[in-house]
GUTOR-121192 format. One line per field, with one value per atom (N, C-alpha, C): residue in one letter; atom name; x, y, z. Coordinates in steps of 0.05 Angstrom, whole numbers, plus 5000, padded with zeros to 4 digits. Layout:
# GUTOR-121192
r	c(A|...)
a	c(CA|...)
east	c(X|...)
north	c(Y|...)
up	c(Z|...)
This chain:
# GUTOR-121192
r	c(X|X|X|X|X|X|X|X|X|X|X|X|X|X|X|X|X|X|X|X|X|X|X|X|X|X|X|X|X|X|X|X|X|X|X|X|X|X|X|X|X|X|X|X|X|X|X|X|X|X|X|X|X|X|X|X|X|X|X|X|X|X|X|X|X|X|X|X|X|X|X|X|X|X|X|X|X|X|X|X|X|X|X|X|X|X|X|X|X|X|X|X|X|X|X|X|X|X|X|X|X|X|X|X|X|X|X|X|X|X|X|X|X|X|X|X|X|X|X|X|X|X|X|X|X|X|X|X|X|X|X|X|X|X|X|X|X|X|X|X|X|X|X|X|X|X|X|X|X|X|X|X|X|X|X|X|X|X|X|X|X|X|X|X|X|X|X|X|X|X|X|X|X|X|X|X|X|X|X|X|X|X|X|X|X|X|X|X|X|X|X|X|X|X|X|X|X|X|X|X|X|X|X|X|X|X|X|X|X|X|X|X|X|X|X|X|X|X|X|X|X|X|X|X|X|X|X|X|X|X|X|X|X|X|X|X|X|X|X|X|X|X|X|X|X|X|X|X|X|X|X|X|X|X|X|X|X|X|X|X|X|X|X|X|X|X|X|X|X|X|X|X|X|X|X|X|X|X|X|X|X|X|X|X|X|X|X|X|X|X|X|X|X|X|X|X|X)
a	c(N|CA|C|N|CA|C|N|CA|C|N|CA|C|N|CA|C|N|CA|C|N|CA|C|N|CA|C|N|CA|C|N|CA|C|N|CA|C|N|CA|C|N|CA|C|N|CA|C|N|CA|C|N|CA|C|N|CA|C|N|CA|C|N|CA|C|N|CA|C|N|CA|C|N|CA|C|N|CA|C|N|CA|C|N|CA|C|N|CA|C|N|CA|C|N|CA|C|N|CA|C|N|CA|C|N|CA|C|N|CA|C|N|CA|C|N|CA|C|N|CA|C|N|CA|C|N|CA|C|N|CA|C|N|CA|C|N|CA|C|N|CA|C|N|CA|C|N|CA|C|N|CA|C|N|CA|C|N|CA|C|N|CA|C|N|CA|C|N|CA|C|N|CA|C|N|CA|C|N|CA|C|N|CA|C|N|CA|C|N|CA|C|N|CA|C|N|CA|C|N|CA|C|N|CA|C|N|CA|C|N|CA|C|N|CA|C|N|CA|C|N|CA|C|N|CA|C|N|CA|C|N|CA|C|N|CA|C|N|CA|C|N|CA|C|N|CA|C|N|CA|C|N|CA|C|N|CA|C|N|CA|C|N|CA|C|N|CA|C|N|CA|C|N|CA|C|N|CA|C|N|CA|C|N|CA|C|N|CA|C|N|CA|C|N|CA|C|N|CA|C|N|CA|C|N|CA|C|N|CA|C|N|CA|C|N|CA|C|N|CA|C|N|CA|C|N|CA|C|N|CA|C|N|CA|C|N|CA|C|N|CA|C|N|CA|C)
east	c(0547|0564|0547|0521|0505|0495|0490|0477|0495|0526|0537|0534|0533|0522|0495|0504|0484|0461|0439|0415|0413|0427|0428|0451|0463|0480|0474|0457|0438|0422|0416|0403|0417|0403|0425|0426|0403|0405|0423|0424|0449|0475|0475|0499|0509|0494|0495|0503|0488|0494|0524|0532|0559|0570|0579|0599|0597|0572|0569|0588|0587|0600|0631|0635|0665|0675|0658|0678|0674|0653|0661|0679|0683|0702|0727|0735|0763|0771|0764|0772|0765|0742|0733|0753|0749|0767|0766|0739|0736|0729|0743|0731|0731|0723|0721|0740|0768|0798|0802|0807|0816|0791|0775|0750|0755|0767|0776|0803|0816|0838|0833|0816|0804|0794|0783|0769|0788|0813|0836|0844|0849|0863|0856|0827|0807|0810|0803|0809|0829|0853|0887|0884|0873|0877|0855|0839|0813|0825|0849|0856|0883|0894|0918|0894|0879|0864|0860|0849|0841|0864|0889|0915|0923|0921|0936|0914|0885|0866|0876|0880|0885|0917|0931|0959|0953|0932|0927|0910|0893|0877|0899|0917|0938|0952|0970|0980|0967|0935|0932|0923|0918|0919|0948|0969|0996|1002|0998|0994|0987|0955|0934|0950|0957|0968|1008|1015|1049|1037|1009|1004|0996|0979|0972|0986|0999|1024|1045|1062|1079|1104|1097|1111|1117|1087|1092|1109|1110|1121|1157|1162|1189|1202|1180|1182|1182|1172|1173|1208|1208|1244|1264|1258|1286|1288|1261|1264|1264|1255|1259|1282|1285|1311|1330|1334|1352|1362|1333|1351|1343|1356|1372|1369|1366|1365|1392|1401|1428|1448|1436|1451|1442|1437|1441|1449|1460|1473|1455|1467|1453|1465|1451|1462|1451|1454|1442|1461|1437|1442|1445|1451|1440|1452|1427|1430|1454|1464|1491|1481|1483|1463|1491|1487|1498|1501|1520|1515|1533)
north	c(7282|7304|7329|7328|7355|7359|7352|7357|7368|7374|7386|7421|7427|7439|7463|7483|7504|7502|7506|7509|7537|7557|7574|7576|7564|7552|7531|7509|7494|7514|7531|7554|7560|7573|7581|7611|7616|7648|7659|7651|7645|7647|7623|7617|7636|7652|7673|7702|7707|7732|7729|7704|7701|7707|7688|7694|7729|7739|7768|7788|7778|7791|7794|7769|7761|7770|7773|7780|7818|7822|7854|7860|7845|7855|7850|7831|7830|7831|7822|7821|7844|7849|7868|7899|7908|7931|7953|7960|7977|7965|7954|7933|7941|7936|7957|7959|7949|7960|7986|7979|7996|8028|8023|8049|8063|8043|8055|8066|8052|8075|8104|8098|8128|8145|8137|8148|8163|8146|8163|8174|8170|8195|8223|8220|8248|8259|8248|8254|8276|8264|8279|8303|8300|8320|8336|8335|8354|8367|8357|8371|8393|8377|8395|8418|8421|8437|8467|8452|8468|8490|8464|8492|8511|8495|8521|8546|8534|8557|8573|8566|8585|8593|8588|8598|8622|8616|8635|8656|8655|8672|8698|8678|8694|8709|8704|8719|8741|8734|8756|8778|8768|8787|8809|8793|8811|8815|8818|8827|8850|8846|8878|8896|8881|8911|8910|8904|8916|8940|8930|8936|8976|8969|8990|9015|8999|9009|9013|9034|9042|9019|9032|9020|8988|8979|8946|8941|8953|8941|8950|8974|8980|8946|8945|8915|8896|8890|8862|8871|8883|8886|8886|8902|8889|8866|8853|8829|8808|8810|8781|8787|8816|8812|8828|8841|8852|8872|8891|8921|8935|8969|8987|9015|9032|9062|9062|9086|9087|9092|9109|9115|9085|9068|9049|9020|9008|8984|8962|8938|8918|8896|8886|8860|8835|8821|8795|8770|8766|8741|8723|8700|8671|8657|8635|8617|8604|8592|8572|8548|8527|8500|8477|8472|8454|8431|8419|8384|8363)
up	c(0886|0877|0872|0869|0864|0875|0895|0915|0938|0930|0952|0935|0908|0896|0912|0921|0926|0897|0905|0889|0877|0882|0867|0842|0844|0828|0804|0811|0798|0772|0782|0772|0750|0722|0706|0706|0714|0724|0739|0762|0785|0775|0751|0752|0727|0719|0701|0712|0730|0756|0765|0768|0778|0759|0746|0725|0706|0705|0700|0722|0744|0771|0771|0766|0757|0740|0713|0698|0700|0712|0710|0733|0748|0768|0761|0760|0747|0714|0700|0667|0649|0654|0636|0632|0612|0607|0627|0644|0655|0686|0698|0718|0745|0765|0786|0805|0800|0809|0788|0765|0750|0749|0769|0770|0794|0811|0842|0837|0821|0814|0804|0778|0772|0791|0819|0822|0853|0852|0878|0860|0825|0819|0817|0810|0805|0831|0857|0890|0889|0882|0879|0851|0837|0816|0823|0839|0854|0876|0895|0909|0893|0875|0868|0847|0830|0823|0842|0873|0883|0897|0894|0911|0890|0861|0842|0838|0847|0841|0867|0887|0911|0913|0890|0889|0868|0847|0830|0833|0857|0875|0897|0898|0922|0905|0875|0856|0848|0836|0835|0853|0877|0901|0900|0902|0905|0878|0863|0823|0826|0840|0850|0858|0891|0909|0897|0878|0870|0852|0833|0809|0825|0847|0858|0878|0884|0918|0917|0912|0907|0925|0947|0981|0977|0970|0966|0936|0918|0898|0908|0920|0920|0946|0974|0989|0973|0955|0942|0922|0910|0895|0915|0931|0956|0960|0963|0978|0957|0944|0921|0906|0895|0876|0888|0906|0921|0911|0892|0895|0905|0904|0924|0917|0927|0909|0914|0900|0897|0918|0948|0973|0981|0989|1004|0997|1022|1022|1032|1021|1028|1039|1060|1079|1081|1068|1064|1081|1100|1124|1113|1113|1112|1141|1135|1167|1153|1185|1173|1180|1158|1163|1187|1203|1220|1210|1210|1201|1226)
């Protein structure tokens, strides 16, 4: 029977390395599933970081030129809130959705 027993196993060193292996891979509080999780979540919150910094880069780009440009701030009120000087009318499309 011990002799079907690997000799590294015989070993108590061995058989110490293992069970050290084992239990940090699966049981332990911080084990290396629960590190590969941490480590797709940081992935995903590194990419969403980087779009709100480039949503907050583009704001204040068009912040600048409304803050600066007459032309662009009167284009951006027509078009986002839809007003009007007082001679003109306004025509608002919409697509017609098919079903």
């Amino acid at each position: 029977m011990l002799k079907k027993i690997p000799s590294w196993l015989k070993n108590k060193y061995g058989l110490s390395i293992l069970v050290f292996f084992v239990w940090v891979t699966f049981f332990d509080q911080n084990n290396l599933l629960t590190q590969y999780d941490y480590h797709s979540k940081l992935k995903e919150m590194k990419r969403e970081q980087q779009f709100y910094n480039d949503e907050i880069a583009k704001t204040k780009k068009e912040l600048n030129e409304l803050s600066t440009d007459q032309k662009a701030l009167e284009k951006f009120a027509r078009e986002k809130y839809l007003m009007k000087k007082d001679d003109e009318e306004i025509f608002v499309f919409e697509a017609k959705k098919e079903e």
